[in-house]
C-alpha positions as CSV (number, residue, x, y, z in Angstrom):
1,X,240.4,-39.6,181.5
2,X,238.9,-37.0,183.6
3,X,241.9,-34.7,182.9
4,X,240.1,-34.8,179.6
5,X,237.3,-33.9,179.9
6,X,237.9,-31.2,182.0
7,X,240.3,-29.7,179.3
8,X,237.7,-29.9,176.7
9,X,235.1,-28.2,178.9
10,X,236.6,-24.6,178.9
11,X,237.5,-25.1,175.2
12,X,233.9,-26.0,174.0
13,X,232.3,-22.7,176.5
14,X,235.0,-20.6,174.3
15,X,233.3,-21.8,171.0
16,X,230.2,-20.6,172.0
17,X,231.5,-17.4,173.2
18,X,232.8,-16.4,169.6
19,X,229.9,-17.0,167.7
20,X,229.3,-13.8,165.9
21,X,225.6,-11.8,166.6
22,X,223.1,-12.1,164.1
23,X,222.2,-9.0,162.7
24,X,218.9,-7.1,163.6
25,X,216.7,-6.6,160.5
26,X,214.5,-3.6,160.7
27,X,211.2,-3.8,160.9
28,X,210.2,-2.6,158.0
29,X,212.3,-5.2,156.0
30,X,210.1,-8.1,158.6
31,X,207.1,-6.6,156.8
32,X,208.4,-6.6,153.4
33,X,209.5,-9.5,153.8
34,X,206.0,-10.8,154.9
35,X,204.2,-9.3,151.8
36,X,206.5,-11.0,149.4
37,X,205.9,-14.2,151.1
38,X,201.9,-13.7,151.3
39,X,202.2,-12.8,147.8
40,X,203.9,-15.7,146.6
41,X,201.6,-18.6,149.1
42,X,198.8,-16.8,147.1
43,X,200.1,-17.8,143.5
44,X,200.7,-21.0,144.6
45,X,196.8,-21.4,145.6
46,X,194.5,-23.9,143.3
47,X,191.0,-22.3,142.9
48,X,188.2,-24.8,142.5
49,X,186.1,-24.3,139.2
50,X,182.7,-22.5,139.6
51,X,180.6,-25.5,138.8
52,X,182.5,-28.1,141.9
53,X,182.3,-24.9,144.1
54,X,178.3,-24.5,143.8
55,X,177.9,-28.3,143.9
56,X,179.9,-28.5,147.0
57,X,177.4,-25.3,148.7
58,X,174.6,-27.3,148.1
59,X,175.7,-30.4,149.2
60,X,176.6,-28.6,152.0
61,X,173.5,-26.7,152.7
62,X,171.5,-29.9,152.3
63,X,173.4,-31.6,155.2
64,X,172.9,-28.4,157.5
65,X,168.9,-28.7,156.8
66,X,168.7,-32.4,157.5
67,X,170.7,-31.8,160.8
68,X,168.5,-29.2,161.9
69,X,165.2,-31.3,161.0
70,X,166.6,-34.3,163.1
71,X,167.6,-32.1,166.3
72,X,164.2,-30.0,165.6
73,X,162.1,-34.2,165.6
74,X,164.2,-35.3,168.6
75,X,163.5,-32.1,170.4
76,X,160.0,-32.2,169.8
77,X,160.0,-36.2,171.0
78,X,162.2,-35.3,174.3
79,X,160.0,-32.2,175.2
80,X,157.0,-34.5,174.6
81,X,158.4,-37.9,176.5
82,X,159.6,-35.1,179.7
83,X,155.9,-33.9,179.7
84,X,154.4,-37.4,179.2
85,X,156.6,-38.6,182.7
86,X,155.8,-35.7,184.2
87,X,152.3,-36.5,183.9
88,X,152.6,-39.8,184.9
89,X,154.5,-39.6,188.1
């Protein structure tokens, strides 16, 4: 059994020793290449209509001003509990 395997050993390294090179593609043909491809991701893309893409901004924009007006409160509660210790001790 071992006879075996050491008979297939050298075959299987000879395989893998014949495999032909790939060829190098220039560089020019990798940017090419990457042009067609950014060209054709780009038609595939599904623009949002005007209208969902405002609604979206404000909805957004809302959220951004509520966030800051609840970290603006708490800071001004902190700063004021801080000094209210600080006083107290």
């Amino acid at each position: 059994m071992a006879e075996l395997d050491e008979k297939k050993a050298p075959a299987a390294k000879e395989e893998k020793a014949k495999k032909p090179a790939k060829d190098k593609v220039s560089f020019g043909e990798k940017i090419g290449h990457f042009f067609r491809s950014y060209k054709s991701e780009l038609k595939k893309i599904v623009w949002s209509p005007w209208r969902q893409v405002r609604k979206n901004s404000l909805v957004v924009f809302a959220v951004v001003i509520a966030c800051a007006a609840l970290i603006c409160v708490l800071d001004i509660v902190f700063t004021r509990a801080i000094f209210w210790l600080g006083a107290a001790i």
